[in-house]
N, C-alpha and C positions, 0 to 999 in steps of 0.2 A: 461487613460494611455495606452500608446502605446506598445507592448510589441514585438520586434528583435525578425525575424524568429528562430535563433540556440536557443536564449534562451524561446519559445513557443516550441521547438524540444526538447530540457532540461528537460523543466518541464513534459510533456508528456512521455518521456520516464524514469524521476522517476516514476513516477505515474504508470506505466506498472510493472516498476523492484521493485516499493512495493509491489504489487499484488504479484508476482513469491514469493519473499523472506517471506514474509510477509505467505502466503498461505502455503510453503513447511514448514514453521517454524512451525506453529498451525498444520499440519501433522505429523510432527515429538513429537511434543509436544505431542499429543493424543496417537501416540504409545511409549511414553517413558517408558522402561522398568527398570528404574536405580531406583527408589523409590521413587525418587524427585516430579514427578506431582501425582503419585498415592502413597496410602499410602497400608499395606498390606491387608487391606479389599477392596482396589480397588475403593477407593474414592478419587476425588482429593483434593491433599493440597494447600496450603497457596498458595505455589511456582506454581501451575498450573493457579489459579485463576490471581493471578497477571501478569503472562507470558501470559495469553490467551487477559485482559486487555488491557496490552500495545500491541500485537500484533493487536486488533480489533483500538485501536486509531491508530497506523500506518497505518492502512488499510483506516481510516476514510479520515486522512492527506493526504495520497497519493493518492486516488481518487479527492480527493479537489484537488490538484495542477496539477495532470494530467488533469482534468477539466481545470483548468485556462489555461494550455498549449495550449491545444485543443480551446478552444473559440480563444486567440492568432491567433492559426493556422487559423482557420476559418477565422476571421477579417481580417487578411493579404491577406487571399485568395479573398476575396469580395474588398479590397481597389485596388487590380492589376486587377479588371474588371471579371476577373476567378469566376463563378458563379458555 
């Protein structure tokens, strides 16, 4: 499969803005002072675990597709002779 420069430029730069998003969120997560990720002995709850979960699978997916962008990029650059 052949994959269009803007859409290998797409996928790569999801991949970048889940990093940013994805990263600031599990920091913010960690300093949550509202009750919800720690409970008052200062262990986390239900709601941290699962919040930390799906932020580490976003992290996973968006590396994966920024990856397929990137090889995209790559492959186009090698087919125009540009080494």
């Amino acid at each position: 499969m052949r994959l269009s420069r803007p859409l290998s430029w797409f996928l790569l730069a999801f991949g970048v803005w889940s990093w940013v998003i994805w990263v600031t969120f599990i920091k913010n997560l960690w300093e949550n002072a509202s009750g919800l990720a720690f409970d008052d002995a200062g262990d986390p709850t239900a709601y941290f675990w699962v919040h930390l979960l799906l932020a580490i699978t976003s992290l996973l997916l968006g590396t994966g597709v920024g990856a397929i962008g990137l090889r995209g990029l790559r492959a186009l650059r090698r087919e125009s002779g540009r080494v």
